[in-house]
C-alpha positions as CSV (number, residue, x, y, z in Angstrom):
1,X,5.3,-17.1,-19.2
2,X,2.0,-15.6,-18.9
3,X,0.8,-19.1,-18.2
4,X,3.1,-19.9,-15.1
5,X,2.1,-18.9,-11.5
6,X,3.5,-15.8,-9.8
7,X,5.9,-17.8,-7.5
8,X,7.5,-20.1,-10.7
9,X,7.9,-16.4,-12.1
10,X,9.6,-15.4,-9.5
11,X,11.9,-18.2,-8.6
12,X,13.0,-18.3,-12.5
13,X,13.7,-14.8,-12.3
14,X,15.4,-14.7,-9.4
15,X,17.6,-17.6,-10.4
16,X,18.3,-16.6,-13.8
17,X,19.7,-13.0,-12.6
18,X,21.5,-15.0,-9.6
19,X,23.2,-17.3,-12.4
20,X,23.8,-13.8,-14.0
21,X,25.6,-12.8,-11.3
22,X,27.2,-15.6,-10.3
23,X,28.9,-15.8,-13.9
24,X,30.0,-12.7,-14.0
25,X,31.3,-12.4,-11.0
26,X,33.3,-15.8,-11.8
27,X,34.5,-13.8,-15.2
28,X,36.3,-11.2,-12.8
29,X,37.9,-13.1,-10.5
30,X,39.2,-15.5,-13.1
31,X,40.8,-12.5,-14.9
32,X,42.2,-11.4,-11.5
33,X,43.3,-14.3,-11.0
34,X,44.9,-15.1,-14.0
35,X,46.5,-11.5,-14.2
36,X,47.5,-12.4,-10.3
37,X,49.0,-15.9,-11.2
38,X,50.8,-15.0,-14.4
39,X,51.8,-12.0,-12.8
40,X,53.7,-13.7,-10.0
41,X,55.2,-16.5,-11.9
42,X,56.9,-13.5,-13.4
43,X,57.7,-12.0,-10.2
44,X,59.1,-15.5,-8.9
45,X,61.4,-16.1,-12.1
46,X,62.8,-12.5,-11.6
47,X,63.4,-13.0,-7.8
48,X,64.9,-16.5,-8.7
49,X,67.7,-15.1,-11.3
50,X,69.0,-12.6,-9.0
51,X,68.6,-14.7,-5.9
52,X,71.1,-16.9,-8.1
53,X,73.9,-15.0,-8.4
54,X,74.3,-14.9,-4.8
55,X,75.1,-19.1,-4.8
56,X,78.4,-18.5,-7.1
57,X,81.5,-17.5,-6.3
58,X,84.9,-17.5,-7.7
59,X,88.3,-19.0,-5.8
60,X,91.6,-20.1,-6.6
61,X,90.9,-19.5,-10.3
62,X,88.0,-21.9,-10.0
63,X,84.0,-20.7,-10.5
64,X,82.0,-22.8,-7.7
65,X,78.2,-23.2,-8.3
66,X,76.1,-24.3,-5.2
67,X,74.0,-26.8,-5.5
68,X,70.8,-25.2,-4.3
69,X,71.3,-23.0,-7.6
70,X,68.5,-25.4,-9.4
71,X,66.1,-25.4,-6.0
72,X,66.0,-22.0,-5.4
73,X,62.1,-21.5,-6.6
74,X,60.2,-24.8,-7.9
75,X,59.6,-25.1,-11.3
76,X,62.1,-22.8,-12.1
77,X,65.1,-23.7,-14.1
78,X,68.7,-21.9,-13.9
79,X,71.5,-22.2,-16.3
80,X,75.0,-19.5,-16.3
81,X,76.8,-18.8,-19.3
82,X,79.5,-16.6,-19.6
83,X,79.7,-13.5,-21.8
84,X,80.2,-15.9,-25.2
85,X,76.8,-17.3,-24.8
86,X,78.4,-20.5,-23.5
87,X,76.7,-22.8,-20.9
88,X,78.7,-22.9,-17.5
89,X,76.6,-24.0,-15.6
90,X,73.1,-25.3,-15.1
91,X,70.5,-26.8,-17.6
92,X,67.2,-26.0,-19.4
93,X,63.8,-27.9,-19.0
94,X,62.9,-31.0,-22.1
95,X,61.0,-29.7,-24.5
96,X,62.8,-25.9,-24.6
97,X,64.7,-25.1,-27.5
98,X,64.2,-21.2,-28.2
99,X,65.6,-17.7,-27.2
100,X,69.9,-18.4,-27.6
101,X,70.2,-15.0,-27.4
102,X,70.5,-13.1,-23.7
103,X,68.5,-10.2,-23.7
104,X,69.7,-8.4,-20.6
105,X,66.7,-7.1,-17.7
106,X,63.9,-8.1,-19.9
107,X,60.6,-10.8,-19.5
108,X,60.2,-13.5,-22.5
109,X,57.0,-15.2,-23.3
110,X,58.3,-17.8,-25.7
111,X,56.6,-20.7,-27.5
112,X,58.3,-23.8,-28.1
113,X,56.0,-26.9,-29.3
114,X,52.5,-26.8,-27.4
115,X,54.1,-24.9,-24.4
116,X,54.7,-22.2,-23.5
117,X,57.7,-20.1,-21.4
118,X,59.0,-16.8,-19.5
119,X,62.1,-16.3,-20.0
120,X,64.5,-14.1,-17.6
121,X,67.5,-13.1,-18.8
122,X,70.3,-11.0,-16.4
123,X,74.4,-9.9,-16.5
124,X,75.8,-9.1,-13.2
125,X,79.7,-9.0,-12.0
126,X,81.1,-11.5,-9.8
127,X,84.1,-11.0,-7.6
128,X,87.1,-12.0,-9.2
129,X,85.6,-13.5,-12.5
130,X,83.9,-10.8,-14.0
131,X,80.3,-10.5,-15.8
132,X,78.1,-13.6,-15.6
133,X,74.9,-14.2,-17.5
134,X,72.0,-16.1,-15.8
135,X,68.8,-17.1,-17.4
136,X,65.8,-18.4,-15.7
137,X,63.2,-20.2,-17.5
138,X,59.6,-21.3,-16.2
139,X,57.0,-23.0,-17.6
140,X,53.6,-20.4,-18.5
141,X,51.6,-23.7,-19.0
142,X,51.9,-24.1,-15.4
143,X,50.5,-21.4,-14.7
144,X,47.9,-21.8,-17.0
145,X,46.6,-25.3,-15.8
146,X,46.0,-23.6,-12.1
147,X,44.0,-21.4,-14.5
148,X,42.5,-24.3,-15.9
149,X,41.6,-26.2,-12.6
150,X,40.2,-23.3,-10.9
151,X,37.8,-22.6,-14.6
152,X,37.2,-25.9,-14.2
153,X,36.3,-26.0,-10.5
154,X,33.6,-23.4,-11.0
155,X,31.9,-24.8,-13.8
156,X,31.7,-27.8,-11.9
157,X,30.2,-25.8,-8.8
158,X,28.1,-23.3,-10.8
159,X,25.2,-25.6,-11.7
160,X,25.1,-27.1,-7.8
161,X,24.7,-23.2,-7.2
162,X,22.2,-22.4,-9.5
163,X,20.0,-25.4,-8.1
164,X,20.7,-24.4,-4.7
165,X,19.4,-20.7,-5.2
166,X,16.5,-22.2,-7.4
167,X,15.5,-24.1,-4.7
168,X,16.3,-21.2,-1.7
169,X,14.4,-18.9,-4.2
170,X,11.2,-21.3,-4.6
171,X,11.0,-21.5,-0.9
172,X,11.4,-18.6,0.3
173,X,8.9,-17.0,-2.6
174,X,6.2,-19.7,-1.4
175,X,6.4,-18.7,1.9
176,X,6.8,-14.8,1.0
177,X,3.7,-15.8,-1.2
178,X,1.2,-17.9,0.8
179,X,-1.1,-15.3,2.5
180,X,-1.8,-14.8,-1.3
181,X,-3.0,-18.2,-1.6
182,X,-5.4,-17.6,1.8
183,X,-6.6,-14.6,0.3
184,X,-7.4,-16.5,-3.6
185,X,-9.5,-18.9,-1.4
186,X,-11.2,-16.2,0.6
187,X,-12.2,-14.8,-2.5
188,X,-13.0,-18.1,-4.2
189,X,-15.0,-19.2,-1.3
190,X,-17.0,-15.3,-0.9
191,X,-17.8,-15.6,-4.8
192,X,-19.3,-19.3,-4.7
193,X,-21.0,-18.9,-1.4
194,X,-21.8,-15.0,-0.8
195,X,-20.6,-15.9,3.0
196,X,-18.6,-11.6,3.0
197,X,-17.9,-12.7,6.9
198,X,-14.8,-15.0,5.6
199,X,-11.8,-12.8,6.6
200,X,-7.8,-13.3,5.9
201,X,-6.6,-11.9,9.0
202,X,-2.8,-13.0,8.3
203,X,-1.6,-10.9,11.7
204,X,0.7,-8.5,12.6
205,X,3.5,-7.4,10.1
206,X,4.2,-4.4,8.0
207,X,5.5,-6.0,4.9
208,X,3.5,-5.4,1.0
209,X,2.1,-8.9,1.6
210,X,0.5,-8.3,5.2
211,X,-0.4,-4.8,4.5
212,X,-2.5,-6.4,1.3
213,X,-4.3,-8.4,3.4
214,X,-5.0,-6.4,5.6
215,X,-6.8,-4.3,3.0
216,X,-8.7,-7.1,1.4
217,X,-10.1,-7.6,4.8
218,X,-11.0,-4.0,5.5
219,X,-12.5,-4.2,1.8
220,X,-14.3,-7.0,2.9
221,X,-15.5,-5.6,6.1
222,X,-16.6,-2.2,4.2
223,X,-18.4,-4.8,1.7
224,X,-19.9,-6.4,4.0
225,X,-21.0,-3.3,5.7
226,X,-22.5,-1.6,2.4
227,X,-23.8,-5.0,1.7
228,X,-25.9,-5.2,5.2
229,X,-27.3,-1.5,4.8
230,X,-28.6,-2.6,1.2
231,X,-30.5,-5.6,3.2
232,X,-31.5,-3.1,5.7
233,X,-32.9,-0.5,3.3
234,X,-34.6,-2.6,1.5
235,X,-36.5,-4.0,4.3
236,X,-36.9,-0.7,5.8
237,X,-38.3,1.0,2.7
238,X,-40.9,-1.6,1.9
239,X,-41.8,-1.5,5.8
240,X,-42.1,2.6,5.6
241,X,-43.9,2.1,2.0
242,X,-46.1,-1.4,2.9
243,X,-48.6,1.4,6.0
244,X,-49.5,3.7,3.7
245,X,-50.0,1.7,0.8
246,X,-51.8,-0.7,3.2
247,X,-53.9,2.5,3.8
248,X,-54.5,3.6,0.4
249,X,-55.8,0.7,-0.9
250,X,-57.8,0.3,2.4
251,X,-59.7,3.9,1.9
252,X,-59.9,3.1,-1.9
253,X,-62.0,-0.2,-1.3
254,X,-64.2,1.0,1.3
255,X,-65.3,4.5,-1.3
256,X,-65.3,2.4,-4.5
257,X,-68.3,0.1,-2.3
258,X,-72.0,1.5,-3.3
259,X,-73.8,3.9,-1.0
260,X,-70.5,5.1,0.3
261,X,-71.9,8.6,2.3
262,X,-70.3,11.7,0.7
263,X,-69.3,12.1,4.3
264,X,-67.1,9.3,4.8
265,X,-65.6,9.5,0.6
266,X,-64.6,12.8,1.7
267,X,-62.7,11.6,4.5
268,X,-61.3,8.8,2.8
269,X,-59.9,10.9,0.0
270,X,-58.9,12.8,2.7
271,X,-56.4,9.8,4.6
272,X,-55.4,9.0,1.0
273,X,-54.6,12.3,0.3
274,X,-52.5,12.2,3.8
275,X,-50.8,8.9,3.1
276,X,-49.9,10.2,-0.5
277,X,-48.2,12.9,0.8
278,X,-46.0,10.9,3.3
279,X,-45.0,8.8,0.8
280,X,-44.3,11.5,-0.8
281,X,-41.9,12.7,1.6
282,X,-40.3,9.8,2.5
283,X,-39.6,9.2,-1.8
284,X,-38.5,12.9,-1.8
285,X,-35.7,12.0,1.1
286,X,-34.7,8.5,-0.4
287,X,-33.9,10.4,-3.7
288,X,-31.9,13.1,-1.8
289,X,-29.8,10.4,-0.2
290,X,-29.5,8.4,-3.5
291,X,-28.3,11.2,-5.2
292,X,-25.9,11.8,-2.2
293,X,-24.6,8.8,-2.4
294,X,-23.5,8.9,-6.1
295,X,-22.0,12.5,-6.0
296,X,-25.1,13.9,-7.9
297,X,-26.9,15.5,-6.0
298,X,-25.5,19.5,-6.8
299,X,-25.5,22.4,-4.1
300,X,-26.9,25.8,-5.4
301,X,-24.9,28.1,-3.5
302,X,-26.5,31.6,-2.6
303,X,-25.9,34.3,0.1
304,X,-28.3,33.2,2.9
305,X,-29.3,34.7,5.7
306,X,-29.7,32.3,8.5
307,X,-31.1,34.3,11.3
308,X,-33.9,35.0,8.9
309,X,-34.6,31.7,7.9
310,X,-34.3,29.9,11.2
311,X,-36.7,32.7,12.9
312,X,-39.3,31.6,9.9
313,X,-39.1,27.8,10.6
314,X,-39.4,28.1,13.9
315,X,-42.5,30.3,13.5
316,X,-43.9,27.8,11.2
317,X,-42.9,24.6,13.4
318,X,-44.9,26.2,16.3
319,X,-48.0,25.3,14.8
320,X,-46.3,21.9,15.3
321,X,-45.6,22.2,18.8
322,X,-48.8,24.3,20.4
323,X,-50.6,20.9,19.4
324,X,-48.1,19.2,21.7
325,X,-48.1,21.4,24.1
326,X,-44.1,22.4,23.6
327,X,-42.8,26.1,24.1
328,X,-40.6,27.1,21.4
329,X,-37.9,29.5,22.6
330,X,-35.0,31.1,20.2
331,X,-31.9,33.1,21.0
332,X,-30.9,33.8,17.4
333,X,-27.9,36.4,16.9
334,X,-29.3,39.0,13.4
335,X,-27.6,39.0,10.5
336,X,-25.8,36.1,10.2
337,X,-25.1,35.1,6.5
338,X,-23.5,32.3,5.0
339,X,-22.8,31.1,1.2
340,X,-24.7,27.8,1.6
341,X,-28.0,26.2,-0.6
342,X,-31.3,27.9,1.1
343,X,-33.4,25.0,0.3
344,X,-31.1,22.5,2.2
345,X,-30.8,24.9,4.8
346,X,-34.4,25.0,5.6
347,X,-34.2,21.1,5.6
348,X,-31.5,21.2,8.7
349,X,-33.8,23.5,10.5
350,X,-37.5,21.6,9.7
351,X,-36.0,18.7,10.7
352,X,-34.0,19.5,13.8
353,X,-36.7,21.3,15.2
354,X,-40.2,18.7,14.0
355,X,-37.5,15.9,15.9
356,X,-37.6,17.7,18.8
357,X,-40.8,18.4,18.8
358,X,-41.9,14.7,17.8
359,X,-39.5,13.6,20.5
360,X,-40.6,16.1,23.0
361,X,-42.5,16.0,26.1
362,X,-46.0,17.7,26.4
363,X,-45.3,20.9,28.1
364,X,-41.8,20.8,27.2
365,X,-39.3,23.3,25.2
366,X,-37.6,23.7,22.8
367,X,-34.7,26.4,22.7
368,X,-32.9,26.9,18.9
369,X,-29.3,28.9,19.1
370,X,-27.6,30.4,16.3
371,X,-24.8,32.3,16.6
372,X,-21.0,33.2,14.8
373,X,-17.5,34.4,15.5
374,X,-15.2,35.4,12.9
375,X,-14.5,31.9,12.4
376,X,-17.4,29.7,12.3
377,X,-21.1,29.7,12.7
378,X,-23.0,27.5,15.6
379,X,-26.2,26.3,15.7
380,X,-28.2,24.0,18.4
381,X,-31.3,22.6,18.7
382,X,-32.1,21.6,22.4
383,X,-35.0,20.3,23.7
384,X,-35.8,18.3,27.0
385,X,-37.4,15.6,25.8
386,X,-37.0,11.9,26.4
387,X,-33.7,11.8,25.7
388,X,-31.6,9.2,23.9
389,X,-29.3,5.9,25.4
390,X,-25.7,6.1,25.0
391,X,-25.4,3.2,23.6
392,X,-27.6,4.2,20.4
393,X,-26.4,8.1,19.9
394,X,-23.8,6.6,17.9
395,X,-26.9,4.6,15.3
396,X,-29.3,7.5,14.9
397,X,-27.1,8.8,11.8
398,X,-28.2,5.3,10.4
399,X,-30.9,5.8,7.9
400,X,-34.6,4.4,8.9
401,X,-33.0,3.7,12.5
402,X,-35.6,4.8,15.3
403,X,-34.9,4.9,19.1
404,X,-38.5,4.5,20.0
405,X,-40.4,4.1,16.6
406,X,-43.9,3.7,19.3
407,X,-43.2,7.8,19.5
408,X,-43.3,8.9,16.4
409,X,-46.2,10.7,14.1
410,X,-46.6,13.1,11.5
411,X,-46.4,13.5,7.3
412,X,-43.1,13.2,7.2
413,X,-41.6,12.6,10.6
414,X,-40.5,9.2,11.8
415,X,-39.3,8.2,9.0
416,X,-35.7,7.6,10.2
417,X,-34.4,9.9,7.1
418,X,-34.4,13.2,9.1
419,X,-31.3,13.1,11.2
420,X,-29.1,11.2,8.3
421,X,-29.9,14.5,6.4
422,X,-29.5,16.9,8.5
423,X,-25.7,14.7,8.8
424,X,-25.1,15.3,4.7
425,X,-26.3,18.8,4.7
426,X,-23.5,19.8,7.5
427,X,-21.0,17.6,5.9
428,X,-22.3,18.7,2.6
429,X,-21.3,22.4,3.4
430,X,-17.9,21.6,5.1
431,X,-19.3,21.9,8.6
432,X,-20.1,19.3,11.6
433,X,-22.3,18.2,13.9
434,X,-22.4,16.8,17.3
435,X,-25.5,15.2,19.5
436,X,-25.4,15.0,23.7
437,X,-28.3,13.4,25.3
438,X,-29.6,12.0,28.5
439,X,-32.1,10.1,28.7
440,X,-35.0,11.3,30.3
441,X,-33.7,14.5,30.1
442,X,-33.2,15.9,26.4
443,X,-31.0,16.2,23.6
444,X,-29.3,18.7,22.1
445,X,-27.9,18.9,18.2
446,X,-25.2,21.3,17.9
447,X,-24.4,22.0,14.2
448,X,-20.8,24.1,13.1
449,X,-20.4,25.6,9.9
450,X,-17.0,27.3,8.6
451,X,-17.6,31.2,7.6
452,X,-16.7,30.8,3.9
453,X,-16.9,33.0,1.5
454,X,-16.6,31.3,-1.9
455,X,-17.6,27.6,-2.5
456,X,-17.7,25.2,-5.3
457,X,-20.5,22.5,-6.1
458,X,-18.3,19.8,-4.5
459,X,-20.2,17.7,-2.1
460,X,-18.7,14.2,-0.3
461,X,-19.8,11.5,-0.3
462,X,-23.1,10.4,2.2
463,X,-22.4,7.3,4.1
């Protein structure tokens, strides 16, 4: 069995309980039927023997027997005999010698030879003459042999029927079953060829077939995604990684040359020293993610107090933004604590506020809110900068992604890692956040967290 294909399992199955079935449902109504038939013959002797006495009568001394007496009931055979026992009237079927004794109101099965009969036996008064006996006699083997042809019918039929559902079964399992044979080439084809575009897509329908499908495609699709952001991040980290490598190794030839100037080995030690600590950064982020992404990366939960903490970023971003020429404005409600890890905290804020200010445009501003309810706690970082399309505020959760890479500067900034974290701290501590932008105008990143009290080290999962 193990060796025979789903729909062969399921035809023989299905035709073996079918056959079940169809047996014994043929075992009840044969002993229905047989109870049914023998039962009437019974009935139909009885009925015949009193029916009789009506077709006698007694004139002028004389008993007078009609001759409809034996045709009353086919297969049914009358004789009369008086209260002596002796025959008056009437005769017995070949073959029936037993029960000479009258044995008033009561139903006789009685064997004689190979055959079998019911025997009716009944006394009743007739008018002028006194009592008359009258016997019926029938044959059971009759009755048996309808048995017989109707047992003999079915087992005739029953292998026809079997055939017929094996074959109704095998069809309609093959057709039940034939998205499953789309799908095993799908997958065979996807495994030899790598091509994760090939899709099922069986159609409409809510049955288990359709609605397996329609999962392996949306499997496929996710794979396929997944698969594409693996391409993507591997060519965006060795882009991100290939500058200031390019750049290290750079500085590092020109001081390792003879009569290199203290001068100038200072200041190449100086742009290593630079590039070391972007890469740095950018490795720092990549392992934040990674561990994101496997469920590893733990939250230390503390009491923080936000006000506090935003109100010293900001103070230390505006080094950050004088050199741009950007006015950084807060409106920052006190005291506003929340149960949440301080150092991924100062993460959101650094890198909210350093994308502003990277996005920004000299003699611009930069306004951070923070506020809470008895509910929740908002934040926003708004700035009126250059803005992003609508058609990419829906990308820049996308890690490495850059609206305008041309713009960006900084250890640390334009990396395309900022705003993807800032997106799994929020969602890390049950909270969301939203982005509105115009371009040529400014964006704004508002940020809602739930004011909870207790948490656990459960984080979801970054995608």
């Amino acid at each position: 069995m193990k060796n025979l294909s789903i729909k062969l399992k399921i035809t023989l199955w299905y035709t073996a309980f079918m056959a079940l079935l169809i047996i014994l449902t043929l075992i009840v109504l044969f002993s229905i039927s047989s109870v049914r038939v023998l039962s009437d013959a019974r009935t139909r002797l009885k009925n015949t023997v009193l029916q009789a006495f009506s077709e006698i009568e007694y004139e002028d001394g004389l008993l007078t027997f009609d001759d409809d007496i034996n045709y009353l009931e086919e297969g049914v055979y009358i004789s009369v005999y008086d209260t002596q026992g002796y025959l008056l009237y009437g005769r017995t079927p070949a073959g029936f010698s037993g029960a000479s004794t009258l044995i008033m109101d009561q139903m006789q099965q009685i064997g004689s030879g190979q055959d079998f009969w019911y025997v009716y036996d009944y006394c009743q008064p007739v008018d002028g003459y006194g009592n008359l006996w009258i016997r019926g006699v029938a044959s059971q083997t009759r009755s048996d042999s309808i048995l017989r042809i109707i047992t003999n019918a079915a087992l005739i039929l029953l292998p026809f029927f079997v055939a017929l559902i094996a074959l109704g079964g095998y069809l309609i399992t093959a057709k039940a079953l034939r998205p499953l044979s789309g799908m095993t080439e799908t997958a065979q084809a996807i495994s030899e060829g790598n091509d994760l575009t090939r899709r099922i897509r069986l159609g409409g329908g809510r049955d288990e077939v359709h609605v397996l499908a329609h999962t392996f495609d949306q499997m496929m699709e996710r794979l396929q995604s997944t698969f594409e952001r693996e391409k993507q991040f591997t060519s965006d980290v060795s882009h991100e990684l290939r500058t200031p490598v390019a750049v290290i190794l750079s500085q590092c030839e020109y001081a390792s040359q003879e009569g290199t100037p203290p001068e100038e080995l200072r200041g190449s030690i100086g742009v290593i020293g630079n590039q070391a600590r972007k890469m740095s950064a950018l490795i720092s982020q990549l392992l934040t993610l990674a561990r994101a992404d496997s469920g590893k990366q733990k939250l230390q939960y503390e009491l923080v107090n936000l006000s506090e903490l935003a109100e010293i970023i900001v103070e230390e971003q505006g080094i950050s933004a004088e050199e741009k020429g950007i006015t950084l404005e807060t409106d920052i409600q006190p005291e506003i604590l929340l149960r949440a890890d301080e150092t991924m905290m100062m993460r959101l804020f650094i890198n909210l506020i350093s994308n502003s200010i990277t996005y920004g445009k000299p003699g611009g501003h930069t306004l951070v809110t923070l506020s809470a309810d008895e509910t929740e706690i908002t934040g926003s970082v708004q700035d009126d900068g250059i803005g992003i399309p609508a058609d990419k505020l829906d990308k820049i959760w996308q890690r490495f992604y850059q609206v305008d890479p041309a713009r960006t500067s900084g250890s640390g900034s334009g990396s395309g890692l900022g705003l993807p974290m800032v997106k799994w701290i929020v969602q890390a501590h049950g909270g969301r956040i939203e982005v509105a932008s115009h371009l040529g105008e400014g964006t704004c990143f508002t940020f809602h967290f739930p004011r909870q009290t207790d948490r656990t080290d459960e984080n979801p999962d970054f995608s």
